[in-house]
Backbone as a chain_set.jsonl record, in Angstrom:
{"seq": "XXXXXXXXXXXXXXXXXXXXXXXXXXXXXXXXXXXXXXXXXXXXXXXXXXXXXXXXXXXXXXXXXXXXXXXXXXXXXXXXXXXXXXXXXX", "coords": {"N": [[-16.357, 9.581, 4.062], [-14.189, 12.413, 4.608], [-10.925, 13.374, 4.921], [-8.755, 12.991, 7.541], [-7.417, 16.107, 8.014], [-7.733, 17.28, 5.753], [-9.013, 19.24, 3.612], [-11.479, 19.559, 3.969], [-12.069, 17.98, 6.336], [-10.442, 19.838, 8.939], [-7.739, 19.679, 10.798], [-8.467, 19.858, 14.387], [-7.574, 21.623, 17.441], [-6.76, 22.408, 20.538], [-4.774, 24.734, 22.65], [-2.754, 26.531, 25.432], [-1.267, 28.384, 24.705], [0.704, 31.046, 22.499], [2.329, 30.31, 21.622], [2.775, 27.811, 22.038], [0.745, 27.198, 19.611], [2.395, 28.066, 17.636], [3.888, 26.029, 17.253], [2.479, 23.401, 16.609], [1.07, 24.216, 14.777], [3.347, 24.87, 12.769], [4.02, 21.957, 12.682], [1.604, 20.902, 11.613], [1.898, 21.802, 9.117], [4.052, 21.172, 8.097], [3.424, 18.459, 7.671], [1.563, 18.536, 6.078], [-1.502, 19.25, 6.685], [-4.312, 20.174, 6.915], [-5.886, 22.987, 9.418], [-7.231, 23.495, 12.477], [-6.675, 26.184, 14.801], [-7.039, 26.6, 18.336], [-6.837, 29.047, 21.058], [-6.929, 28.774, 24.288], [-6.42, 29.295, 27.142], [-7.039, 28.673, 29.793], [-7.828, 25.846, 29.875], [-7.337, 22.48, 29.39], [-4.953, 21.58, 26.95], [-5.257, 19.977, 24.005], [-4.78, 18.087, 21.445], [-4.988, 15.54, 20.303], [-6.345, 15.167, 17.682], [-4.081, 15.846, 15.839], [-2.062, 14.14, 16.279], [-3.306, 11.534, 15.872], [-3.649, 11.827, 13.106], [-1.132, 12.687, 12.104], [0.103, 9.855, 12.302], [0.274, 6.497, 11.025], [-2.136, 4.152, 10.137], [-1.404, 0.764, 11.765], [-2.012, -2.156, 9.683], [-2.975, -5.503, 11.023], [-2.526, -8.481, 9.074], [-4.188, -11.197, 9.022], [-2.965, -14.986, 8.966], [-4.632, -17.521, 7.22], [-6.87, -20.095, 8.904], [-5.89, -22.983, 8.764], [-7.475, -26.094, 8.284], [-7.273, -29.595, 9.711], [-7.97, -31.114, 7.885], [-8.155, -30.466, 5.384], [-6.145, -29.333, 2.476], [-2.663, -29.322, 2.079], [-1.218, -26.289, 2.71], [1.17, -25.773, 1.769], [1.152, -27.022, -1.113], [1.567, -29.534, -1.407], [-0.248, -31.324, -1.821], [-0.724, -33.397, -0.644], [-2.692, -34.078, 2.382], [-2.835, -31.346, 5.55], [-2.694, -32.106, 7.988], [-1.008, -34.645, 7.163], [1.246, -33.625, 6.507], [2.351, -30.838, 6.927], [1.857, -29.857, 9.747], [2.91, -31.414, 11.977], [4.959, -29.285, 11.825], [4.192, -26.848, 12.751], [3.057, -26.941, 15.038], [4.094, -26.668, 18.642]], "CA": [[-15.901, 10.592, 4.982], [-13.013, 12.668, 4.333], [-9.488, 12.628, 5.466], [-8.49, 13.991, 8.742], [-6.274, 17.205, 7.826], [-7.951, 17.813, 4.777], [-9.775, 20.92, 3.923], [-13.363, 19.287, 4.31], [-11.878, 18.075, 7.55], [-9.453, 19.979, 9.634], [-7.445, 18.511, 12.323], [-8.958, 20.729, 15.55], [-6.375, 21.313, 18.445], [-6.712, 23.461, 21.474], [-3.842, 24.811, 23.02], [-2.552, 27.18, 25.793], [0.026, 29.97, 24.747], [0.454, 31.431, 21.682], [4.102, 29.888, 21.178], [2.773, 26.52, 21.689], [0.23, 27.762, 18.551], [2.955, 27.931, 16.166], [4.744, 24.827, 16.87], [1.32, 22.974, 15.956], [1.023, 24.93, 12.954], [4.711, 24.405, 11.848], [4.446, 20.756, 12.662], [0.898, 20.477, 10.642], [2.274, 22.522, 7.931], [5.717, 19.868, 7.868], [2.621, 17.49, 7.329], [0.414, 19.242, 5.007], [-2.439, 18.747, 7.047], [-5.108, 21.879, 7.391], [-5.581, 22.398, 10.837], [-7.835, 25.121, 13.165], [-5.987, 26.438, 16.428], [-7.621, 27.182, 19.443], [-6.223, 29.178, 21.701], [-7.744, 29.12, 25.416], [-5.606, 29.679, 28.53], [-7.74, 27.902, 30.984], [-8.758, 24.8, 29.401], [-6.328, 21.304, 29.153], [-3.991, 21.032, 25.781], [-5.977, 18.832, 23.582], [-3.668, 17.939, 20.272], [-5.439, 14.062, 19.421], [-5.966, 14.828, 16.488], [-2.958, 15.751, 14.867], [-1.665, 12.67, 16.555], [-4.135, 10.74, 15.025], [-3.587, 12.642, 11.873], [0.076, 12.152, 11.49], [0.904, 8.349, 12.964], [-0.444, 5.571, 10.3], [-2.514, 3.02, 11.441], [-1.118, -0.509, 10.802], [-3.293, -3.448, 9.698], [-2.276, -6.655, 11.048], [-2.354, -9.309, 8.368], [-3.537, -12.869, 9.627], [-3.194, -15.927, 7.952], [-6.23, -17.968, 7.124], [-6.573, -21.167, 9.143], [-6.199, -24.497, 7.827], [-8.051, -27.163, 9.03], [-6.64, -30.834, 10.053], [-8.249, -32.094, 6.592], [-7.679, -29.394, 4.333], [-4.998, -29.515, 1.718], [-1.439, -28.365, 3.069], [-0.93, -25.08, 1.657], [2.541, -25.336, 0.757], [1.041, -27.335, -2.354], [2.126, -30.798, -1.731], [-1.432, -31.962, -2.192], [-0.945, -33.951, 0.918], [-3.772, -33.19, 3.133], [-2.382, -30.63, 5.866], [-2.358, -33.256, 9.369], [0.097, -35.403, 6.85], [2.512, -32.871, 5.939], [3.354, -29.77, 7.6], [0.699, -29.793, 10.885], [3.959, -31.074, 12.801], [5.728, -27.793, 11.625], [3.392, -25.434, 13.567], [2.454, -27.819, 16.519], [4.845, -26.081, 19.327]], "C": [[-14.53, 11.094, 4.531], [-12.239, 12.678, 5.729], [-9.262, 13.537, 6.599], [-6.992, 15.078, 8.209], [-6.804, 17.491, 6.737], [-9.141, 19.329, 4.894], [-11.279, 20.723, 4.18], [-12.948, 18.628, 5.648], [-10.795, 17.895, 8.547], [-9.061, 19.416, 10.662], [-7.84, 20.067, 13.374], [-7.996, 20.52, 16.899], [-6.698, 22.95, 19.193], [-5.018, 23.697, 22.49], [-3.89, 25.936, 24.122], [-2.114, 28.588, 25.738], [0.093, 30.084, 23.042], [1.903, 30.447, 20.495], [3.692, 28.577, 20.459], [1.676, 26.491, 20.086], [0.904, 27.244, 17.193], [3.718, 26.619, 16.338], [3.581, 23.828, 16.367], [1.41, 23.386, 14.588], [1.885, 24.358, 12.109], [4.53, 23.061, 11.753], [2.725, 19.914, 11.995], [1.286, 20.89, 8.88], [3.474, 21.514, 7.213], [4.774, 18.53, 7.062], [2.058, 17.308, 6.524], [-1.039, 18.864, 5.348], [-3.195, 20.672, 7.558], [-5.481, 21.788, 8.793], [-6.302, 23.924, 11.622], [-7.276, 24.834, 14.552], [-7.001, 27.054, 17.066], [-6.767, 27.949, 20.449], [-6.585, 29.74, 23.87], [-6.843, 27.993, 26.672], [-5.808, 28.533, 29.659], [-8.382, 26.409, 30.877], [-7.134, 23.628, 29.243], [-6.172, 21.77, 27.199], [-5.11, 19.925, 24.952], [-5.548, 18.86, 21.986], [-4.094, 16.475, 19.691], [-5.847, 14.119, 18.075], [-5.27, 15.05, 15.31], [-1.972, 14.481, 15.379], [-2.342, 11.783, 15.457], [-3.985, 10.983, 13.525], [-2.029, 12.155, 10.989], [-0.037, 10.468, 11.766], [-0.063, 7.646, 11.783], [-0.747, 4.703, 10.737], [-1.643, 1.78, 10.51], [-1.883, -1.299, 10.619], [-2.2, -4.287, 9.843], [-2.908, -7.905, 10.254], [-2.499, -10.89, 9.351], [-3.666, -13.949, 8.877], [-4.175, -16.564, 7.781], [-6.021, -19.173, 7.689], [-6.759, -21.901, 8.381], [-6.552, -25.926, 8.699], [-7.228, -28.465, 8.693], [-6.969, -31.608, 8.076], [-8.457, -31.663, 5.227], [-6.591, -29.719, 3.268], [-4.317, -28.832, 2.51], [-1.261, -26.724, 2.207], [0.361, -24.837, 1.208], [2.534, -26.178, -0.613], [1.506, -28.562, -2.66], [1.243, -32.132, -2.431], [-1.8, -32.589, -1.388], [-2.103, -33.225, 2.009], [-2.677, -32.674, 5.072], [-1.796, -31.462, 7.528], [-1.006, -34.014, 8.898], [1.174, -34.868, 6.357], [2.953, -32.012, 6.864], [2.212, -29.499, 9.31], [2.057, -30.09, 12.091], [4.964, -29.962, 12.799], [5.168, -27.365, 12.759], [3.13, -26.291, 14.759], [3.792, -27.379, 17.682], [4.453, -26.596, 20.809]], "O": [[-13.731, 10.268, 4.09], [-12.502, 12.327, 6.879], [-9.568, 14.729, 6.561], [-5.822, 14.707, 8.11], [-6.13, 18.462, 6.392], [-9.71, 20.008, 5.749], [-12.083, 21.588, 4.528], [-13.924, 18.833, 6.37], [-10.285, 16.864, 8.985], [-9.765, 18.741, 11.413], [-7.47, 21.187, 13.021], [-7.723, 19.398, 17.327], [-6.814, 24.079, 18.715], [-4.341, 22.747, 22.882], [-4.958, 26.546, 24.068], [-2.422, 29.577, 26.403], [-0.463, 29.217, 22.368], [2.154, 30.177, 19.32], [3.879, 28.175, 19.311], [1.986, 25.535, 19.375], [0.52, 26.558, 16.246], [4.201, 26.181, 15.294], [4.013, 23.315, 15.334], [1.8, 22.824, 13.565], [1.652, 23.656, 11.125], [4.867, 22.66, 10.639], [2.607, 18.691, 11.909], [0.971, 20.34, 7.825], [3.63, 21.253, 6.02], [5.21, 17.814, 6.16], [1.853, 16.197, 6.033], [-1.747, 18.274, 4.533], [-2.815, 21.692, 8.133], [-5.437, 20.708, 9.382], [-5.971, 25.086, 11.383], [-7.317, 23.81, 15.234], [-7.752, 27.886, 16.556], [-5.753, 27.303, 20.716], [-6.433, 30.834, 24.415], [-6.707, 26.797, 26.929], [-4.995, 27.78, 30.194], [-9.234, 25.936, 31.63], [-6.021, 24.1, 29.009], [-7.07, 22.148, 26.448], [-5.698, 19.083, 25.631], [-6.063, 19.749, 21.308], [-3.581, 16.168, 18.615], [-5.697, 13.141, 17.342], [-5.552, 14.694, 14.166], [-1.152, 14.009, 14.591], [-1.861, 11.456, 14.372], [-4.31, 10.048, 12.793], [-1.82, 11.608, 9.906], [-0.527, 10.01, 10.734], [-1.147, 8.193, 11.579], [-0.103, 4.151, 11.629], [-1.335, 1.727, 9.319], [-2.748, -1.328, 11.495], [-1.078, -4.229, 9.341], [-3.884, -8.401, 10.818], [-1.66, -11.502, 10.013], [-4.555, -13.908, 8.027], [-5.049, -16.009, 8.448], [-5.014, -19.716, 7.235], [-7.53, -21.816, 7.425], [-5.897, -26.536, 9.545], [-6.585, -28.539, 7.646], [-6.273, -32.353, 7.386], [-8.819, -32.299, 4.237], [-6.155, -30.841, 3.525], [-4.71, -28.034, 3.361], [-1.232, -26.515, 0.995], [0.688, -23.931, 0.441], [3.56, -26.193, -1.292], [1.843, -28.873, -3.803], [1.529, -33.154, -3.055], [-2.998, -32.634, -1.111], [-2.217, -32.03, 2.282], [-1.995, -33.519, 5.652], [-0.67, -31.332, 8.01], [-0.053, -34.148, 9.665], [2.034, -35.545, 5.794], [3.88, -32.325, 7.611], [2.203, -28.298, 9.579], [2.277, -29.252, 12.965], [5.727, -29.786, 13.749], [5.768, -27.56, 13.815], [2.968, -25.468, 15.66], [4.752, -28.077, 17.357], [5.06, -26.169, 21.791]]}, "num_chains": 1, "name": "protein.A"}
């Protein structure tokens, strides 16, 4: 799938007024993200996906457990209950 803002797929944003128009624009253009305006009066603001577009997602990183009878992973060779298991025990 392509990339949101790219030219196979624009970010889509409805808006009210013509003003609010160009500040979208300017602030996809700041982005470099392609981008189709709507412009209809009577209808809610709807801008998610140049939100979505700009903000980066984060990945959260988790560590891998280690079991009671595992090696320790700080490499002592010691199996992980006899070394560092009282570290993390809180």
């Amino acid at each position: 799938m392509a990339k949101l803002g790219s030219e196979k797929r624009p970010v889509v944003v409805r808006v009210q007024t013509h003003e609010r128009a160009k500040e979208i624009l300017a602030l996809c253009n700041k982005h470099g993200l392609k981008v189709i305006v709507g412009i209809e009066p009577d209808k809610p603001e709807n801008i998610s996906d140049v939100e979505r577009a700009i903000t980066t997602p984060t990945t959260k990183r988790v560590k891998p457990k280690v079991g009671r009878n595992d090696p320790c992973p700080c490499g002592s060779g010691l199996k992980f209950k006899k070394c560092c298991l009282k570290k993390y025990e809180h």
